[in-house]
N, C-alpha and C positions, 0 to 999 in steps of 0.2 A: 559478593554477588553470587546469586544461585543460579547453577545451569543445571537446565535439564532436557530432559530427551525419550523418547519413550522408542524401545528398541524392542520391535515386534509387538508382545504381549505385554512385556515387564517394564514397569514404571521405574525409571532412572530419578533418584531426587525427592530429598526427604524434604524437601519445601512444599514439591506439586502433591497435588489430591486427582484420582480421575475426575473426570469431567461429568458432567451427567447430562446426559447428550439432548435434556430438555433445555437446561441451560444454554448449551451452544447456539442449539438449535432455534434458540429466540434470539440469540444477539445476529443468525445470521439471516432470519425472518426481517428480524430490525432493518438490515444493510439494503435489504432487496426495496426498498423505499427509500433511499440515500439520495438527496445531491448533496455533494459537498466537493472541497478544494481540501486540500493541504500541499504546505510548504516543508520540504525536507531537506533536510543534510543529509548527503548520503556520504558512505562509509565504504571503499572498496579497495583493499589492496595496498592500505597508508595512503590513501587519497581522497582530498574531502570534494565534493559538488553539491550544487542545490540541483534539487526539481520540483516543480511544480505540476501537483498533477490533480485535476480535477474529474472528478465522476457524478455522472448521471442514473444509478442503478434503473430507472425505474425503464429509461431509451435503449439503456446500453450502451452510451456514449462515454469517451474517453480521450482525453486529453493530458500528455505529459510534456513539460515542457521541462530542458534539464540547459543548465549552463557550463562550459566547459572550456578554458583556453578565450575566452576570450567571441566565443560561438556561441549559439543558442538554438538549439535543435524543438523542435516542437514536431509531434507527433499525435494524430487526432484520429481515431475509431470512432463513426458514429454510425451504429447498426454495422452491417457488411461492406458499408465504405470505408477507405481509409486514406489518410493523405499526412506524406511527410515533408517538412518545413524547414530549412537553415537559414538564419539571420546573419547575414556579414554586412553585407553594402545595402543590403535591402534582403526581401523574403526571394526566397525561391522554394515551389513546391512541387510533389512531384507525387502523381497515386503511390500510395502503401500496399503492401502486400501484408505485411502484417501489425496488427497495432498496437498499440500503446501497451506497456508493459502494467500489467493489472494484477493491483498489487491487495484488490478482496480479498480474503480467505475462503479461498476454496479446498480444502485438505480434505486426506482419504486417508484413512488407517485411526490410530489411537492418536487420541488428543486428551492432552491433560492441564489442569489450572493450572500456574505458574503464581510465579509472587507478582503483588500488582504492582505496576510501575508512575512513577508521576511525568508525562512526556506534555510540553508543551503546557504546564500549569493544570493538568489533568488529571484528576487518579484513573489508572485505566485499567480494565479488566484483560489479564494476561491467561495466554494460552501456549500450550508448548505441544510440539510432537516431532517426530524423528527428525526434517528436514526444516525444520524455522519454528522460534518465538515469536509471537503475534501477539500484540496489545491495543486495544480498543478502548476508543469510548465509551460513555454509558448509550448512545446511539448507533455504535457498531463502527465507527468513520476509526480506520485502520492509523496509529501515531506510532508507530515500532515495530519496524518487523527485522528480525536476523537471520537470514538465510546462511544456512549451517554450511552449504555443501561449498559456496563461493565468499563466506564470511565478509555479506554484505550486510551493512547496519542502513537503514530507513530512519531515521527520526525526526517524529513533527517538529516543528517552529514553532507554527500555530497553525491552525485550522479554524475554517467556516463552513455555518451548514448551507450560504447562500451563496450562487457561485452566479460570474456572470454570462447576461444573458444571451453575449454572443462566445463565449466560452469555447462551443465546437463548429464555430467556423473560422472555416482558413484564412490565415492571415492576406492580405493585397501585397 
């Protein structure tokens, strides 16, 4: 496995190449037109859970639904609202202040290609810089991400680009 990192200026990683910020710069053109879901395994701490999290790029809506213990947390941003969900004996909900953990690529500093990875029966186009590895499909819809600073791994299941239609409304 290659790891890389870009620390400051200096490209860490004889695998990665810079990036040529036309390239980024259209898979993250691509994303800003996005609905899609994916289903993940996440990785944190020797601890495995799923989540579900579906997005809306074009509303700004967001939806993560993660399971945990036996629990089922569901978390929905759509626009400047928010509203957060736990499933036990039935839903209870309750306004959010903050939502859904949004897991686009938004990064700011040096971004470099990375080796491509196959996540979810996909070759995906990988990106690396200081603080997470990021791999995309060829539509931008985020299958891996490794968040360096709390070495949290994301990885798709599978994904769809049609998500449904009552998706970011709160559950009864």
């Amino acid at each position: 496995m290659h790891w890389a990192w870009c620390v400051g200026f200096v490209l860490v990683c004889a695998a990665c190449t810079p990036v040529s910020q036309d390239s980024f710069e259209d898979l993250l053109e691509r994303q800003q037109q996005l609905r899609y879901g994916v289903h993940y395994l996440v990785t944190f701490d020797g601890q495995e859970s799923e989540m579900v999290h579906y997005v809306d790029m074009r509303s700004g809506s967001i939806r993560q639904d993660t399971a945990a213990g036996g629990v089922i947390t569901r978390t929905i941003t759509d626009g400047d609202e928010g509203v957060s969900c736990v499933y036990s004996a039935g839903w209870t909900c309750v306004p959010a202040v903050s939502g859904a953990l949004e897991l686009v690529y938004q990064e700011s500093g040096e971004v470099a290609v990375a080796p491509s990875r196959t996540v979810a029966g996909v070759n995906t186009q990988c990106f690396v810089s200081d603080d997470s590895e990021r791999c995309f499909s060829h539509d931008g819809v985020p299958l891996f991400i490794h968040l360096f600073d709390s070495e949290t791994v994301f990885t798709a299941q599978n994904f769809t680009l049609t998500i449904p239609r009552d998706a970011f409304v709160p559950p009864q």
